[in-house]
LOPAKE-254151 format. One record per atom (N, C-alpha, C): z, y, x; residue in three letters; residue number from 1. Coordinates in steps of 0.05 Angstrom, whole numbers, plus 5000, padded with zeros to 4 digits. Atoms other than C-alpha are relative to their C-alpha. Layout:
N
SITE      Z      Y      X   residu   num
SITE      Z      Y      X      ala   NUM
...
% end
This chain:
156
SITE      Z      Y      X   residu   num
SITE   5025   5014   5001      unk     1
SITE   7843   7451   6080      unk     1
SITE   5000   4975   5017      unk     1
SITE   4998   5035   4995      unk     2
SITE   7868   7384   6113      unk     2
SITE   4996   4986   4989      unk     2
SITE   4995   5034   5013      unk     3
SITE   7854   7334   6067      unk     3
SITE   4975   5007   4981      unk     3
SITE   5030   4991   5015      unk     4
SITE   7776   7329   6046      unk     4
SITE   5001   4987   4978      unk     4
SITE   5002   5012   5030      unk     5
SITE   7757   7307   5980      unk     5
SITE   4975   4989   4998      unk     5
SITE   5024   5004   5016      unk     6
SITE   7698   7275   5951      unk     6
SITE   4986   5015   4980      unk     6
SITE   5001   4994   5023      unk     7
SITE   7657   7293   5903      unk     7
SITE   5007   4992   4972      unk     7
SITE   4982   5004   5033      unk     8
SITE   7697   7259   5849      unk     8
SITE   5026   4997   5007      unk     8
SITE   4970   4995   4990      unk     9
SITE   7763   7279   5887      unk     9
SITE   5014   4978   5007      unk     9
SITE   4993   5021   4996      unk    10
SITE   7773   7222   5910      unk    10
SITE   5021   4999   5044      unk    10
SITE   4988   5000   4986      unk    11
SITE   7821   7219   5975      unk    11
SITE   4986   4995   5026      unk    11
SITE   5011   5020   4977      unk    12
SITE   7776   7206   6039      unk    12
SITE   5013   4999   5009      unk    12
SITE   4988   5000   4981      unk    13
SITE   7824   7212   6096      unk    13
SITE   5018   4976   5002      unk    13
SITE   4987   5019   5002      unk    14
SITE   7862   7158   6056      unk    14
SITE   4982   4982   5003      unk    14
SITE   5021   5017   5000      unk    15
SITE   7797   7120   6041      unk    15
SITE   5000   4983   5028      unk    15
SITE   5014   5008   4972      unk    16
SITE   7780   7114   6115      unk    16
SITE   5017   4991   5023      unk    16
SITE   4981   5013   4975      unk    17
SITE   7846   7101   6152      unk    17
SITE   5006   4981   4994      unk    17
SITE   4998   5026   5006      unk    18
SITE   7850   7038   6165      unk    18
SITE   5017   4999   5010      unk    18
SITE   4979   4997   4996      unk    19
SITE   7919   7047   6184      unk    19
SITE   5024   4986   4987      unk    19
SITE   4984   4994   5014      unk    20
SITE   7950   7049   6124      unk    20
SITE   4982   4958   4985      unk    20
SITE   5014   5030   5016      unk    21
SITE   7908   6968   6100      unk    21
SITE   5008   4984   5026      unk    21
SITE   4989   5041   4981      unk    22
SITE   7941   6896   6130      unk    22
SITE   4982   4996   5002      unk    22
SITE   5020   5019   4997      unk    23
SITE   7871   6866   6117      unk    23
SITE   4979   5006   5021      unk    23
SITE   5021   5012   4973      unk    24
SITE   7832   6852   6190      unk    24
SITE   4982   4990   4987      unk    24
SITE   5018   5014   5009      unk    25
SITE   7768   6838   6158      unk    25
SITE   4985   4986   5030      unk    25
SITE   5023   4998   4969      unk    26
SITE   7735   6841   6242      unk    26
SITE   4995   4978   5004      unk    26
SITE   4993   5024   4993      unk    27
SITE   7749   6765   6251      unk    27
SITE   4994   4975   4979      unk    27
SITE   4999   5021   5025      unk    28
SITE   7732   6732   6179      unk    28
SITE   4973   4988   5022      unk    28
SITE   5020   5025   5000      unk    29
SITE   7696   6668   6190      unk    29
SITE   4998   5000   4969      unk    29
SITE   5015   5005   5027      unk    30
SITE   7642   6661   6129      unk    30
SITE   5003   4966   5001      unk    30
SITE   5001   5022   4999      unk    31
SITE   7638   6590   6151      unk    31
SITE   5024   4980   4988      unk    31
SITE   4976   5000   5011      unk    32
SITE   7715   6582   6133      unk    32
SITE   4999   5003   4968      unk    32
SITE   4990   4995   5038      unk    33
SITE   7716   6610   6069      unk    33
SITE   4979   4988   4996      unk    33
SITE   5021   5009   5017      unk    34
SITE   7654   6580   6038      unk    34
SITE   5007   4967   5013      unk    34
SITE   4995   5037   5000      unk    35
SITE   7678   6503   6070      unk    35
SITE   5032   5004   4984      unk    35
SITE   4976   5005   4996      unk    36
SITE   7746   6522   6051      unk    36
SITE   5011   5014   4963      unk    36
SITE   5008   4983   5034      unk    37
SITE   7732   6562   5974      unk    37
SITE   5003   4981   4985      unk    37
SITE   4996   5022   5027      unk    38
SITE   7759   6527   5913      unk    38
SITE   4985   5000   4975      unk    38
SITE   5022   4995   5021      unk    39
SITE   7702   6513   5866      unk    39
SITE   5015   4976   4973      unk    39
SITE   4983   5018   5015      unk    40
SITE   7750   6478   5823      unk    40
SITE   4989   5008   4971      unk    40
SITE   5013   4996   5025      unk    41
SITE   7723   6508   5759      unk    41
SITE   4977   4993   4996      unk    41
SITE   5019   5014   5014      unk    42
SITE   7653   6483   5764      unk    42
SITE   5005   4968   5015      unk    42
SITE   4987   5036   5003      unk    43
SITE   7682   6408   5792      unk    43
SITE   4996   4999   4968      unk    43
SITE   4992   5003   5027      unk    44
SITE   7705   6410   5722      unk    44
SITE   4974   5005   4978      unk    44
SITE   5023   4992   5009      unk    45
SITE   7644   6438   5697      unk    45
SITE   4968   5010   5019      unk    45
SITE   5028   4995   4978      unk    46
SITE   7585   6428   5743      unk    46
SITE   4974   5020   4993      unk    46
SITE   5025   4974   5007      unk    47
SITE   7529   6453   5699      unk    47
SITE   5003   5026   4998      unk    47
SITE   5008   4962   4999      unk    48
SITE   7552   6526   5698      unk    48
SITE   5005   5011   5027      unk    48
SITE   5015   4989   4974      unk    49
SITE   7533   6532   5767      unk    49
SITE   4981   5010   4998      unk    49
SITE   5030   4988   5009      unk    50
SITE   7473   6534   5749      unk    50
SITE   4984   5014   4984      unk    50
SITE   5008   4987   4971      unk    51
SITE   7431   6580   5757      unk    51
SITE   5010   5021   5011      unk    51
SITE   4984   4972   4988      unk    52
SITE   7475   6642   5765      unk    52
SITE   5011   4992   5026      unk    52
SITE   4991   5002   4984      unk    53
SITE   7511   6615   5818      unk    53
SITE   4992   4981   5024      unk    53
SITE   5014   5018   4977      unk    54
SITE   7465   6569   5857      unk    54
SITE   5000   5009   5026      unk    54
SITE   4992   4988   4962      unk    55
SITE   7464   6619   5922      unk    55
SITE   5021   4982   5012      unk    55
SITE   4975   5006   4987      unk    56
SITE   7541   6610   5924      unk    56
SITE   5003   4968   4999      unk    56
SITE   4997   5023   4994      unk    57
SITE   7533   6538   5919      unk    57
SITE   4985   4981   5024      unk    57
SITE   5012   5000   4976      unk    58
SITE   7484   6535   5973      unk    58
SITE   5008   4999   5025      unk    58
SITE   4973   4992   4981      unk    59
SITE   7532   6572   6022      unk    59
SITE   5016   4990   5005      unk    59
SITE   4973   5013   4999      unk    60
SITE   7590   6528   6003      unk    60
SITE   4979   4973   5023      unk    60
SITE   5006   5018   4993      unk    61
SITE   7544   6466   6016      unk    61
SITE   4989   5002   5030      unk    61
SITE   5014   4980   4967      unk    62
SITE   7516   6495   6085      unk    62
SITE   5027   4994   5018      unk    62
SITE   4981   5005   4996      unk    63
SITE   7583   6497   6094      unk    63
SITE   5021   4977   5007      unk    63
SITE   4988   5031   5013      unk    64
SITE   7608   6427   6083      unk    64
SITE   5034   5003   4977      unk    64
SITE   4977   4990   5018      unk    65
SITE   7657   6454   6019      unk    65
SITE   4994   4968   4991      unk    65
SITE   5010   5032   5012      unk    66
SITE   7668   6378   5994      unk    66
SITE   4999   5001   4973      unk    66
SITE   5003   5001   5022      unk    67
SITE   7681   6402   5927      unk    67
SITE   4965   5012   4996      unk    67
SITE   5029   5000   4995      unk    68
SITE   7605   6431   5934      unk    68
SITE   4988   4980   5007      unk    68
SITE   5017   5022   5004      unk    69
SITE   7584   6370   5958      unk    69
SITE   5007   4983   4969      unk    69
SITE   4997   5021   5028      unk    70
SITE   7618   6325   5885      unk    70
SITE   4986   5019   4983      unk    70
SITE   5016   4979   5015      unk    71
SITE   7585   6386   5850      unk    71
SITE   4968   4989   4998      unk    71
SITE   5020   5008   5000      unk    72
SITE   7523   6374   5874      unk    72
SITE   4988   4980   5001      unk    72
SITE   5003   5028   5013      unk    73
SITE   7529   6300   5874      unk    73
SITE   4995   4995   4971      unk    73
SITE   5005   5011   5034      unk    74
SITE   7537   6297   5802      unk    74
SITE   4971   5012   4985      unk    74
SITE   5022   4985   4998      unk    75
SITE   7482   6352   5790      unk    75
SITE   4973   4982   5011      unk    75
SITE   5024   5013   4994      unk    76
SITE   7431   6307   5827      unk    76
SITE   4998   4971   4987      unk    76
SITE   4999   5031   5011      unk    77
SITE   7453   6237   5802      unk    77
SITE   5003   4996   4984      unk    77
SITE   5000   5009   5032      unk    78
SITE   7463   6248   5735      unk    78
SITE   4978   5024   4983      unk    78
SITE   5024   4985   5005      unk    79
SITE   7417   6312   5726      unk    79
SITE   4978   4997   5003      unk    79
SITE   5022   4991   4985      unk    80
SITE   7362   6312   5768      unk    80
SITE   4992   4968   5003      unk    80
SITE   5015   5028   4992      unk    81
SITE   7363   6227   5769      unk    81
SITE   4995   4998   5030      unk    81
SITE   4992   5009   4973      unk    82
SITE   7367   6234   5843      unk    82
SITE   5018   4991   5024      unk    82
SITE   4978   5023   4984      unk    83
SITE   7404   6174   5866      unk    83
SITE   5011   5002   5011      unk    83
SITE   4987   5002   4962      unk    84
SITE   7406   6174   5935      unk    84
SITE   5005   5030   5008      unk    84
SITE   4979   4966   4989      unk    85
SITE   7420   6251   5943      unk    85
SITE   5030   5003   4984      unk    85
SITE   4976   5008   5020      unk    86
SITE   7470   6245   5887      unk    86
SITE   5024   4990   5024      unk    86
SITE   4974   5015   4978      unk    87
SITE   7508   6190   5931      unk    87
SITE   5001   5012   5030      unk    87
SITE   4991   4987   4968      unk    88
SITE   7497   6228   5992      unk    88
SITE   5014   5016   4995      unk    88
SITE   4976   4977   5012      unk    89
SITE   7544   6283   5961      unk    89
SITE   5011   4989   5000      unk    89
SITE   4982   5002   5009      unk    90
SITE   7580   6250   5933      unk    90
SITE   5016   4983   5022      unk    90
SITE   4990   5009   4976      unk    91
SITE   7599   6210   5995      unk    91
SITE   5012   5022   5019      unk    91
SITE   4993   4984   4981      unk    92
SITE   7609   6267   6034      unk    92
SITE   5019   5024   4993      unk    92
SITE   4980   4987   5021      unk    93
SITE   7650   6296   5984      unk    93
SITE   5029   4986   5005      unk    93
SITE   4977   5013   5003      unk    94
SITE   7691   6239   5992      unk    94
SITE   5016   4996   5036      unk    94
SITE   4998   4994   4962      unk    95
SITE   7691   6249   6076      unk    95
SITE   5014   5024   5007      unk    95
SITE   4987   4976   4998      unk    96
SITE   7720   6313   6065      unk    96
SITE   5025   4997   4991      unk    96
SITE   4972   5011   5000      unk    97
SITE   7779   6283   6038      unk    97
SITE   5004   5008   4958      unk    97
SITE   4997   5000   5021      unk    98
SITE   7760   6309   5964      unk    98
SITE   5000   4971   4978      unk    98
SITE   4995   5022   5013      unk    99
SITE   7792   6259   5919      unk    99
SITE   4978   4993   4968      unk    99
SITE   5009   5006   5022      unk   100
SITE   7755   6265   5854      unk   100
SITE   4968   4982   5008      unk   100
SITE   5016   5009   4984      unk   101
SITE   7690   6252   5894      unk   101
SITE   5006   4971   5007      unk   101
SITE   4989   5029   4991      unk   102
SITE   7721   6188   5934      unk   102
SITE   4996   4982   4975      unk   102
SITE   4991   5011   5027      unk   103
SITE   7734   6170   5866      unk   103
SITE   4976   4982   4985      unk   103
SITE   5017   5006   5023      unk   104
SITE   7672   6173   5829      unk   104
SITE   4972   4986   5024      unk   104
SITE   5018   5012   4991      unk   105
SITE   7637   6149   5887      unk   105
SITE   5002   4974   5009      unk   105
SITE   4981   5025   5001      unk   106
SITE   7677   6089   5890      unk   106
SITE   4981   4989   4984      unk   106
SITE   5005   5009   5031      unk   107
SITE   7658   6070   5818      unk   107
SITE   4964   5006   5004      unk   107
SITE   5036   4995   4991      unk   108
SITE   7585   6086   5835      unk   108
SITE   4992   4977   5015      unk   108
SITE   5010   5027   4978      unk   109
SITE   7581   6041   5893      unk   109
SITE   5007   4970   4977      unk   109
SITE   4988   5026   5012      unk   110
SITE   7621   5984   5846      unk   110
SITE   4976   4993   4977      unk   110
SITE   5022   4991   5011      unk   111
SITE   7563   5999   5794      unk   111
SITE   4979   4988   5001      unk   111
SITE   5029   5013   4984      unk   112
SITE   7508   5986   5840      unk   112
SITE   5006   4972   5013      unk   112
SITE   4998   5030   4987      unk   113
SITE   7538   5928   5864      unk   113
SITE   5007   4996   5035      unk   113
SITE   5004   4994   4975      unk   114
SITE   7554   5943   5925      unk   114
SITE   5031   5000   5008      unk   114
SITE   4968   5003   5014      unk   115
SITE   7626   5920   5921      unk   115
SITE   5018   5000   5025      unk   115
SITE   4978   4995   4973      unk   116
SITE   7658   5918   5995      unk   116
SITE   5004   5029   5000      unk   116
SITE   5000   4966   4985      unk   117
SITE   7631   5996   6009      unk   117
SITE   5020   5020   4968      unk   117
SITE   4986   4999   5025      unk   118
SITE   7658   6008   5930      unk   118
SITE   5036   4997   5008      unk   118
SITE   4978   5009   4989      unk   119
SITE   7724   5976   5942      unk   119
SITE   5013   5014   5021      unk   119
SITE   4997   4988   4980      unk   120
SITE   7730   6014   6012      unk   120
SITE   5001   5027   4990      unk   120
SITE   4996   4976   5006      unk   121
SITE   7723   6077   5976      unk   121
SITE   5028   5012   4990      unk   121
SITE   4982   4998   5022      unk   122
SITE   7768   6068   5916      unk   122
SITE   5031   4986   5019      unk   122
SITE   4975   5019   4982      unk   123
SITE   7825   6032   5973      unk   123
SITE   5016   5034   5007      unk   123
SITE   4983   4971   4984      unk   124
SITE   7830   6107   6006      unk   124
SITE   5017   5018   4981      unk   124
SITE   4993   4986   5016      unk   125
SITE   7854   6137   5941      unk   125
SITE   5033   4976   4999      unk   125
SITE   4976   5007   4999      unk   126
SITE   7914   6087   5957      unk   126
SITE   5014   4984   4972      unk   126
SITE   4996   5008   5014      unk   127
SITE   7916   6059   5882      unk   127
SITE   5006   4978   4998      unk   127
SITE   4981   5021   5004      unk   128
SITE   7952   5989   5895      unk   128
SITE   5030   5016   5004      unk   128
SITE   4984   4983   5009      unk   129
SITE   8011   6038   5911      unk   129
SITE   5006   5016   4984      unk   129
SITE   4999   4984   5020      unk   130
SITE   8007   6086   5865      unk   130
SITE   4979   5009   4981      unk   130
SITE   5024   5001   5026      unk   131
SITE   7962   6087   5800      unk   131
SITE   4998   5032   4993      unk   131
SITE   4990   4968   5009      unk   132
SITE   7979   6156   5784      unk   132
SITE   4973   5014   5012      unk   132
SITE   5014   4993   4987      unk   133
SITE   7929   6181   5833      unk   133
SITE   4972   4994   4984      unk   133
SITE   5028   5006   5004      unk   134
SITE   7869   6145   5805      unk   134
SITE   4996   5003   4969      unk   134
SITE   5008   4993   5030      unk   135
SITE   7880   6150   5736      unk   135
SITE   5004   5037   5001      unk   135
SITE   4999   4962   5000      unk   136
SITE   7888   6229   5744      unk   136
SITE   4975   5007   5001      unk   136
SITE   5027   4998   4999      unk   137
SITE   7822   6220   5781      unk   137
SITE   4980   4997   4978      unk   137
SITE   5007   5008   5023      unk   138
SITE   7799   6185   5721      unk   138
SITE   4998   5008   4984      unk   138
SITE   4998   4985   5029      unk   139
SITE   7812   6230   5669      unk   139
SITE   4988   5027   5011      unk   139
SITE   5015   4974   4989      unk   140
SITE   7781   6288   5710      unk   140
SITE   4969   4990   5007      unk   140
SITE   5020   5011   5000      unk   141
SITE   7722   6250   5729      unk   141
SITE   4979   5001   4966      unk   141
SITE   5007   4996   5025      unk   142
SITE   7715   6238   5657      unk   142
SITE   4992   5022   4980      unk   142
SITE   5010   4968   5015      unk   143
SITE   7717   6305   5629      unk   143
SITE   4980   5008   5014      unk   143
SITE   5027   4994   4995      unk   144
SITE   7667   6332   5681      unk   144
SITE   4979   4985   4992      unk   144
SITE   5030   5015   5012      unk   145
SITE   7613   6277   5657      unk   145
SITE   5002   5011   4986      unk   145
SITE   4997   4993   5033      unk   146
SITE   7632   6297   5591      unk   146
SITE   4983   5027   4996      unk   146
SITE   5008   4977   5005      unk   147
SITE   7602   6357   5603      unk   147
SITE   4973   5005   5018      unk   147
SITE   5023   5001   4991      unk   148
SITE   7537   6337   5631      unk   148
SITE   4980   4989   4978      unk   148
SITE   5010   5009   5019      unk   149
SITE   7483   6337   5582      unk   149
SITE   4973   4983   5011      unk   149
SITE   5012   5020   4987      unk   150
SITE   7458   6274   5612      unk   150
SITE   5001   4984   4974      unk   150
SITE   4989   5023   5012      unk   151
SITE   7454   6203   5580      unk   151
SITE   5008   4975   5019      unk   151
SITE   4987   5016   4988      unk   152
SITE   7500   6160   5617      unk   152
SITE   4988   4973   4999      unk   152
SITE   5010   5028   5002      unk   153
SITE   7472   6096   5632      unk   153
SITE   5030   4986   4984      unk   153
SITE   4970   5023   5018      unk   154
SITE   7521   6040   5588      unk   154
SITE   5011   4986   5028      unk   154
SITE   4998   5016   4981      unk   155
SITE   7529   6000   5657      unk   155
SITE   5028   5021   5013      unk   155
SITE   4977   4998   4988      unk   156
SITE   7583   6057   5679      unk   156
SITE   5013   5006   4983      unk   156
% end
């Protein structure tokens, strides 16, 4: 009678030693994973965040996850028509070092007219050396709008 069972026979003694498990949960930083979580599937597709997953986009953004901030840039500035929160994402998207962000907030600023802070964006993505970079951006940029059932102003 060493080795108790459950009621669906299930192993406790194994269950419970934490002996026999590598994973140290004692030490997780939430703050880590939710700035540091790859939301790379709604980048690509912003609207199916919403609304199932708005909490976790919350958390990320709390967080400063930069892809949560270009998420929710696009979401406000092309959804919700709110400009200046829009560009505050999406700026801070691009502060985090996320490129697609930098990108589209480049071409935003260039847009509005606003062509030094434009210019200064689209410079960090390094495209007089290498084009590769920005047209990649470019074509990912693109498909996420593509999938915003917005109507794109003609001007971008």
């Amino acid at each position: 009678m060493g080795e108790e069972k459950s009621v669906n026979n299930y192993d406790t003694n194994y269950i419970c030693d934490s002996s026999n498990s590598n994973d140290d949960h004692s030490n997780s930083d939430p703050t880590n994973y939710f700035r540091n979580n790859s939301l790379s599937y709604f980048a690509a597709k912003p609207f199916e965040i919403l609304p199932k997953h708005n909490k976790f986009k919350e958390l990320c953004l709390e967080n400063d996850n930069p892809e949560a901030h270009y998420i929710e840039g696009i979401l406000q500035y092309f959804v919700h028509k709110e400009k200046r929160k829009g560009l505050f994402h999406l700026r801070h998207s691009s502060i985090g070092e996320y490129t697609n962000g930098t990108y589209l907030y480049g071409l935003l600023m260039l847009a509005l007219e606003h062509y030094p802070k434009g210019k200064k964006y689209l410079d960090k993505l390094q495209w007089k050396e290498n084009l590769s970079t920005s047209d990649h951006c470019w074509k990912r940029v693109k498909k996420t709008l593509s999938t915003i059932p917005a109507i794109i102003e003609t001007r971008y």
